[in-house]
C-alpha positions in Angstrom: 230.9 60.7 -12.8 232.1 63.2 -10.2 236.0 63.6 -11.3 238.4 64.7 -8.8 242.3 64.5 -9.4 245.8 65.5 -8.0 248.8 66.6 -9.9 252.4 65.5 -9.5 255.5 65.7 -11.8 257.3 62.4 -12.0 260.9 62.4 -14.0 259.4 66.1 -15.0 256.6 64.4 -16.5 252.8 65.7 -15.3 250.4 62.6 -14.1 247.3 63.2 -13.1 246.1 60.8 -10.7 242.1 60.8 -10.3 239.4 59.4 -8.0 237.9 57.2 -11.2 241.0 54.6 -10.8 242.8 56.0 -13.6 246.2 58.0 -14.3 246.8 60.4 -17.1 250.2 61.6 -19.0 249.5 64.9 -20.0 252.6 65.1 -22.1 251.7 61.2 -23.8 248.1 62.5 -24.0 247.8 59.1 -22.7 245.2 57.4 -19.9 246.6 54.7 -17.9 244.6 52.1 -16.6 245.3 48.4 -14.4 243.4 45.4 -14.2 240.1 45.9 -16.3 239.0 42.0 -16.0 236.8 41.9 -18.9 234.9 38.8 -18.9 235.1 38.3 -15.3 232.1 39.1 -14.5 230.4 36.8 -17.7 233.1 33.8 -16.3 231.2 33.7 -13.0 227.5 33.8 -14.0 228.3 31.4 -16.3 229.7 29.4 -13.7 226.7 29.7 -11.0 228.0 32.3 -9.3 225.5 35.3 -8.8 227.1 38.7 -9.2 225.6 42.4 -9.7 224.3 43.1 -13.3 226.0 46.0 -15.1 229.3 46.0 -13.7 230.9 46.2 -16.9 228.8 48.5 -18.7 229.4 51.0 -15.4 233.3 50.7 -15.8 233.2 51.0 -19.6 230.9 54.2 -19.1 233.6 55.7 -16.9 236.3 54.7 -19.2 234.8 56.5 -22.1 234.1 59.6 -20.0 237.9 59.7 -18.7 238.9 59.2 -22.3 236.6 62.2 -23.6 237.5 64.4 -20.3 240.8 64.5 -21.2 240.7 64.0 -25.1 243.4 61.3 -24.8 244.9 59.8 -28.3 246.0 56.3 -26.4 244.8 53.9 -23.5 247.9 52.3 -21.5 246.6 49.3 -20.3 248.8 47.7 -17.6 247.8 43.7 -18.0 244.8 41.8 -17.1 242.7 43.1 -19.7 241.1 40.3 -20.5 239.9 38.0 -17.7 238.8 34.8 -19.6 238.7 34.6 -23.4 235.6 36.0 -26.0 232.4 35.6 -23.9 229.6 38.1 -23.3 231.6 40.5 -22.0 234.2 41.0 -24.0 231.2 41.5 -27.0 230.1 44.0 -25.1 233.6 45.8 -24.9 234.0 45.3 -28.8 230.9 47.3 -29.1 232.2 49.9 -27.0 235.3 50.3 -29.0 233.4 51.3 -31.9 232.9 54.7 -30.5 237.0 55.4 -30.1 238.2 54.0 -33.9 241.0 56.4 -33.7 242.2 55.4 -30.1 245.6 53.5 -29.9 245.2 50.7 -27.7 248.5 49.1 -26.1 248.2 45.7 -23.5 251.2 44.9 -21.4 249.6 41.6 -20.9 249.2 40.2 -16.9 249.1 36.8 -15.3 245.2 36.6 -16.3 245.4 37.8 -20.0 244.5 35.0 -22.5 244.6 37.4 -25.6 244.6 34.4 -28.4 245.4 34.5 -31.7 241.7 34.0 -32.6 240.9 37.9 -30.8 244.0 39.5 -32.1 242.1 40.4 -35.6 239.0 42.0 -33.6 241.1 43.5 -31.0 243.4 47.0 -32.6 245.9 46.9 -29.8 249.4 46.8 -29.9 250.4 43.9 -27.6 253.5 43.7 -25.7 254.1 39.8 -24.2 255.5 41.2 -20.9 256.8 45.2 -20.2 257.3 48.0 -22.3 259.4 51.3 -21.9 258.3 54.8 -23.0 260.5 56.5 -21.3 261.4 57.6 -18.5 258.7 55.4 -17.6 258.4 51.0 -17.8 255.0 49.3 -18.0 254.9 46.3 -16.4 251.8 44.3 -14.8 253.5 43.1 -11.5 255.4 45.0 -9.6 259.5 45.0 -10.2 261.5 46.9 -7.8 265.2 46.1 -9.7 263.8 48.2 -13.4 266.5 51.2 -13.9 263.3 52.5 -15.0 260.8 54.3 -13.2 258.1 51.4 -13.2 254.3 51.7 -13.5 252.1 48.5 -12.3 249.3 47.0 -11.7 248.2 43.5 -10.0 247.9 43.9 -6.7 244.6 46.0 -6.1 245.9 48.1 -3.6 243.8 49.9 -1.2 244.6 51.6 2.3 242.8 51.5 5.6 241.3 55.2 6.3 240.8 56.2 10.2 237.5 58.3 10.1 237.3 58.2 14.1 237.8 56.4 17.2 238.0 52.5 16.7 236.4 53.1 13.3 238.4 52.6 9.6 237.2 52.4 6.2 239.0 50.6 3.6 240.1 52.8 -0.3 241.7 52.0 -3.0 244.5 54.1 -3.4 247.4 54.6 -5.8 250.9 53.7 -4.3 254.2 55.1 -5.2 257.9 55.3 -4.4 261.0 56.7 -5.8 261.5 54.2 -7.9 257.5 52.5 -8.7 254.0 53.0 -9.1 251.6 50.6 -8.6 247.9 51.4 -10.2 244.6 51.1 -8.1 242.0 47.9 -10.5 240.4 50.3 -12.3 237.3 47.4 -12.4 235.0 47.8 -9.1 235.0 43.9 -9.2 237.9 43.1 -7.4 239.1 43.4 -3.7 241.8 45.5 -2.0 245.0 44.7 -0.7 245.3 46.7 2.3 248.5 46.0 3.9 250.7 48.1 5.1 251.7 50.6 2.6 255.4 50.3 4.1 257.8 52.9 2.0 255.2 53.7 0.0 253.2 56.6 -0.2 249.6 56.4 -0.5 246.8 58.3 -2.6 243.1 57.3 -1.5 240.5 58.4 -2.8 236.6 57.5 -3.1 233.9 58.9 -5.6 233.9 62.2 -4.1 237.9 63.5 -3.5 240.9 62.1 -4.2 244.5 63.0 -1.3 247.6 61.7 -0.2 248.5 60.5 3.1 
């Protein structure tokens, strides 16, 4: 993992956005991270559809080196978690969990969470049904431009087309952000991007090698 970042100060907290789809609070000691889909992947084999081996493996492998990197004591996860209930995948993600025991784990739960009652006694997270406030900041999956809080989000998988020359674009995944919102890159490689417009938002590409703001 090649680990680039940029630092801005946010309602005088530090974030540190980085190039591995993840945000840290330096003064939460906390990683922040959108749209993780476990058991996507497991949902569409199982259902015929062929998709590249290892996908989740890879993205847990760069979530435990982001945790480790920046020796973070909780993992902000900003809904859709959990893409279909307790198949292959999400074993796989209970034996990865193993090797953080004393992480704290909080879901905001998105449209595609299905966290049932059944994995609530193998899954240490504290749950919250729609949003939660730490301030100055509120987590909440899909966007809400009304919060009197500065908002952090997830769910749309945003992404930004790049001009490299003449007639020639390349399409990121970026972070967005505004005055008032942040909206969080999919921190799982399987899903697409939503590259419209970025409108009055400000946009931070990045691909495996650098990380900047346009």
């Amino acid at each position: 993992m090649k680990l680039k970042s940029l630092t801005k100060k946010i309602h005088s907290q530090t974030l540190i956005f980085t190039n591995q789809r993840a945000l840290y609070w330096a003064e939460r000691q906390a990683l922040i991270i959108s749209d993780l889909h476990i058991g996507k992947t497991a949902y569409f084999r199982k259902n015929g559809i062929a998709v590249p081996s290892g996908i989740l493996t890879d993205d847990l492998t760069r979530l435990a080196a982001l945790l480790i990197h920046y020796s973070a004591k909780e993992l902000i996860i900003v809904g859709d978690f959990l893409h279909v209930g307790r198949n292959a995948d999400f074993r796989i993600f209970e034996v990865w969990l193993q090797e953080f025991s004393q992480l704290k784990i909080i879901i905001i739960k998105g449209n595609h969470d299905q966290i049932k009652a059944e994995l609530m006694s193998v899954l240490p997270a504290e749950i919250h049904e729609e949003q939660l406030i730490i301030e100055p900041f509120k987590f909440i999956h899909v966007p809400d431009e009304e919060s009197d809080n500065f908002t952090v989000s997830g769910h749309i998988h945003p992404g930004v087309s790049v001009k490299l020359e003449r007639n020639k674009y390349i399409s990121l995944p970026c972070f967005r952000y505004t005055e008032r919102q942040l909206v969080l890159p999919a921190f799982s490689k399987f899903t697409g991007l939503d590259t419209k417009s970025c409108g009055d938002f400000h946009c931070i590409p990045f691909n495996d090698d650098l990380i900047f703001e346009m």
